[in-house]
N, C-alpha and C positions, 0 to 999 in steps of 0.2 A: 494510393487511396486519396480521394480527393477531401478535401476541409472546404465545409460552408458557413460561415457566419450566422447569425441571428439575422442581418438584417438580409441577405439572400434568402435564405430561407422561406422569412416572411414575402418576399419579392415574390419567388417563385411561384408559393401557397395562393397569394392574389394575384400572381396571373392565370393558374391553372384552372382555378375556380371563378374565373370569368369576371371581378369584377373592375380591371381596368379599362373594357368596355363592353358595352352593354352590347347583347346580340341582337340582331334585326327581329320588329315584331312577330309573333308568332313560332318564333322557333324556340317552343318549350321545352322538347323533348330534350333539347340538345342543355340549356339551361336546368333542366331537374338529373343530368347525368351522374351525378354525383350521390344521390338521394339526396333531399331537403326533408330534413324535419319537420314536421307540421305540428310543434308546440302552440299551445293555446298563449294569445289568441291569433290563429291564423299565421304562424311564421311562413308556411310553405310556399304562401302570397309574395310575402313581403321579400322571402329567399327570389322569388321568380323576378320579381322587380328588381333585385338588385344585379341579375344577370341579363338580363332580356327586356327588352323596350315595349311599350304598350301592353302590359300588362295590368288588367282590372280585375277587381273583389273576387270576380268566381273564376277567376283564369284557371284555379286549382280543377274546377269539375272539365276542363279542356280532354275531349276525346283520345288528346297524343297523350294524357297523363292518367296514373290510376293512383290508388292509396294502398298502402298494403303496411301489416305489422312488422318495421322494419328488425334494425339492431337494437338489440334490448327492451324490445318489446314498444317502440315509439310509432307512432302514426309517421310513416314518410311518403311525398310525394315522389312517382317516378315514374320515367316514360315507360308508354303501355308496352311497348316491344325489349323491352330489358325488364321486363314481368317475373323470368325465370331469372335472370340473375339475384332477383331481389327477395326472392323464394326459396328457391332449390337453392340458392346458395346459403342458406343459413341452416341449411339441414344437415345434421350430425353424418357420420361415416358408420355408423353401427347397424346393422343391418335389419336386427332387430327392433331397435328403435322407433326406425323407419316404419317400419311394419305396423308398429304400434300408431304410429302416429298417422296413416293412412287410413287402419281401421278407426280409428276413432275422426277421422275424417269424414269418412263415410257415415258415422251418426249424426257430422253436423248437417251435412246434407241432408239427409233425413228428416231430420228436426227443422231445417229452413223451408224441406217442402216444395222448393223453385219461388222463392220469393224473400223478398228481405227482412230481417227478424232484427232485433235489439241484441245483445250479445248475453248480455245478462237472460234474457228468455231463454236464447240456446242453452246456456250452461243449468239452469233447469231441467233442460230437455234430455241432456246429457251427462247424468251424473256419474258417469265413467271418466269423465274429464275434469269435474268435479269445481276445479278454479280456473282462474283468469290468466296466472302465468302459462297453465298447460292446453291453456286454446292457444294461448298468443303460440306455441310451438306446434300445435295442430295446424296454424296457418300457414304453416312453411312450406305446407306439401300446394297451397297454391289453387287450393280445389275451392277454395271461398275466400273472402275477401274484406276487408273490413271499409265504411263509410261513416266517416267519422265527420258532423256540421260542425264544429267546436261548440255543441252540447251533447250528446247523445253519438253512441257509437252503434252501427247494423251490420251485421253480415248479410252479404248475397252467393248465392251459385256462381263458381267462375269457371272457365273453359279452366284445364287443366294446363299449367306454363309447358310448352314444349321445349323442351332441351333435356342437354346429358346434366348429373344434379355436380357432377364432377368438374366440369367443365363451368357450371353456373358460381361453385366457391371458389376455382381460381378468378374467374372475371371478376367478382366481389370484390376477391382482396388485392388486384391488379386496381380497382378503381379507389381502394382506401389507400395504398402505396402512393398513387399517382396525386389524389388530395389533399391526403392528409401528410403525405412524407417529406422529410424523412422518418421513418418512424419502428417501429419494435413488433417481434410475435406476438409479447405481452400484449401489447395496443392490443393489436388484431385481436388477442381470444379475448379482452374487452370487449371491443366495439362491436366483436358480432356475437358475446355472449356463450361461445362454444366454450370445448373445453382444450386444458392445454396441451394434449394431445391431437385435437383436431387441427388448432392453430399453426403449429411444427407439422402437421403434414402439409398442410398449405403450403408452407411457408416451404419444405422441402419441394413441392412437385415444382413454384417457382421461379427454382435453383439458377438457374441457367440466366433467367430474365432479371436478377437480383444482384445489386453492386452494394458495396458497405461503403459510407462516406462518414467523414466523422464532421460531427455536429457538439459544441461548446464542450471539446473533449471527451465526448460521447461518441462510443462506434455505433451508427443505426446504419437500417434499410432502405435502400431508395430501386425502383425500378433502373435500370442501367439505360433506358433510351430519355430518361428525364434528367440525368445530370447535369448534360448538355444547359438545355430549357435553363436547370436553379443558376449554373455558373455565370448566364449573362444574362439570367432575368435582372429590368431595369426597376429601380425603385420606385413602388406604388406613388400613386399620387391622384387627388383627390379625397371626397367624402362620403361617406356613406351609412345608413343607419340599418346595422344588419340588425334582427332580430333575433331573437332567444334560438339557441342550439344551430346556428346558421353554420356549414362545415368550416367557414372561417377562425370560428370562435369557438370551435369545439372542445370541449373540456381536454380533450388529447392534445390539443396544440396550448394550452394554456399554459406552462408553465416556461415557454418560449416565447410565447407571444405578451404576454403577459409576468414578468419577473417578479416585480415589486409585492409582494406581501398585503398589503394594502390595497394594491388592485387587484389583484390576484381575487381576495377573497369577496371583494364587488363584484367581480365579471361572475363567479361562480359559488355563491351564497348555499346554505342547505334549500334554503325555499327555494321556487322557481326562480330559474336562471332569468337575466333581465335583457334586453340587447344588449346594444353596443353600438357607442360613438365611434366611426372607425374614420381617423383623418391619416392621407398617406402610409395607408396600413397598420396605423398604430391605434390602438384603445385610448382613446383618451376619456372616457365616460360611457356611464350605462343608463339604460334608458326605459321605462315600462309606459306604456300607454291605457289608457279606457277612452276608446271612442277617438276624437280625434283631437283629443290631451295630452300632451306626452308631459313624465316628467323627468328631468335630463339631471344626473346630477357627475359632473366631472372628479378627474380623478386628480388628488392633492396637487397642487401646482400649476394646474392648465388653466390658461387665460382663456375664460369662455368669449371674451367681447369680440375678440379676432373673427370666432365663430359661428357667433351666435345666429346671426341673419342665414348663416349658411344652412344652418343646420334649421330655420324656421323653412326655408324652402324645401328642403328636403324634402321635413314632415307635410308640405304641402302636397308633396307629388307622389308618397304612397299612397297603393293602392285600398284607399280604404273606403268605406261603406261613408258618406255625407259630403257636405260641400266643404272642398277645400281649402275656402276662405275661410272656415268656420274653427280652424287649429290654432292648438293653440299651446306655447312650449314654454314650459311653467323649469324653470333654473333652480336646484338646489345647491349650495358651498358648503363645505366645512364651514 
């Protein structure tokens, strides 16, 4: 059985998710492979920027990329050709369910008419659906879609995602292994919100393509063709300012990525999560902005001055709506 360290681990994690460099402009699709969460305000951007070069404010409405209600019900951005994975693959094994959840698909339809509605009017329209968790599972069947500007959320009519739905939850959970791993079933019926009998069947059909590596005395799961990759991934290096829920900093990698108690409960607060200062792949501070404000507050011990300039260029070079000279990166201490 192979043993990976913390800091492998994290190595791995940052090179698989692209941010030791950045991909040539325009290749977004390949950059949102992973889903990108698209937390307000605008994370899904700020994710595309940290993978991909030349990336601007509406890069998100880019024809290779669509929106759809991912795991646990969150706006994610992702390429328009992995549609069904991001779909069909969150849809339950029950056959009935299914059923159900088509038909009432068919009344959002209905109710949008061929054209785009608020979501809140739809669930009016459909009071067989009645709330908001049980559209967000109505959306899985992929026959409508969600557009979300970070105010207001619409559905539209979509082509229906072609693929088998079977084949859409293993590629899912092939793409959360390869991201997010090493990692647990548990995770899995987290992250994608099933249940834990769905998870374990994933997780069995797999079987074949799954190796157990132990992790700070932990046995998890890692895909068997990525071991390779963790064992001589080289240690991150560089800066970075990911944004709230970025797959980097996912609440599932947190308690590895993040140890200390203290930072622990800054990177992931009950209120909206905040970014993240990430130097060499490490959290050294979390970060919320309004406009092109940021306010940066580091985590016990870190010498901001080393940084600091570093991190004012950063915030120079996100993708954000005004002039970039015009930022400005306001420092809080203990």
């Amino acid at each position: 059985m192979a043993k990976l360290d913390r800091r492998k681990v994290l190595s791995y994690r940052y090179q698989v998710n692209g941010l030791q460099g950045r991909l040539p402009e325009g290749d977004l699709a390949t950059a949102a492979r992973s889903g990108l969460q698209d937390s307000a305000p605008r994370s899904g951007v700020l994710s595309l920027h940290a993978r991909a070069e030349g990336v601007e404010p509406d890069s998100w409405t880019s024809r290779q990329l669509v929106q759809v209600w991912g795991p646990r019900g969150a706006v994610y951005v992702v390429p328009k050709s992995d549609l069904a994975t991001f779909t069909l693959g969150l849809t339950p094994r029950d056959p009935d369910r299914i059923a159900e959840l088509e038909k009432k698909a068919k009344q959002v339809l209905r109710a949008l008419d061929g054209r785009p509605q608020r979501h809140s009017a739809v669930l009016k329209r459909t009071p067989t659906i009645g709330h908001i968790r049980e559209l967000l599972w109505v959306s899985t069947t992929g026959w409508f879609l969600p557009f979300w500007d970070a105010s207001t959320t619409a559905l539209y009519p979509a082509e229906p995602p072609d693929g088998d739905a079977e084949e859409a939850r293993l590629d899912l959970a092939r793409r959360f292994l390869h991201y997010l791993g090493p990692t647990t079933t548990k995770a899995l019926q987290w992250w994608t919100d099933s249940s834990a009998e769905d998870a374990s069947q994933t997780m069995a059909a797999l079987g074949p393509e799954l190796a157990t590596v132990q992790v700070a005395g932990e046995e998890v799961l890692m895909l068997a063709e990525d071991i390779d990759a963790a064992t001589i991934a080289v240690p991150p290096a560089g800066l970075h300012l990911l944004p709230p829920d970025d797959v980097y900093i996912s609440r599932l990698c947190g308690p590895l990525l993040v140890p200390d108690g203290v930072a622990y409960s800054r990177l992931y607060p009950k209120a909206p999560n905040p970014g993240a200062v990430v130097v060499d792949g490490e959290v050294v501070a979390t970060w919320r902005r309004r406009g092109r404000r940021l306010t940066v507050i580091p985590f016990p011990g870190v010498k901001t001055g080393d940084m600091a300039e570093d991190v004012l260029e950063a915030a120079k070079a996100l993708p954000l709506e005004g002039d970039p000279d015009s930022t400005v990166v306001d420092w809080y201490a203990d």
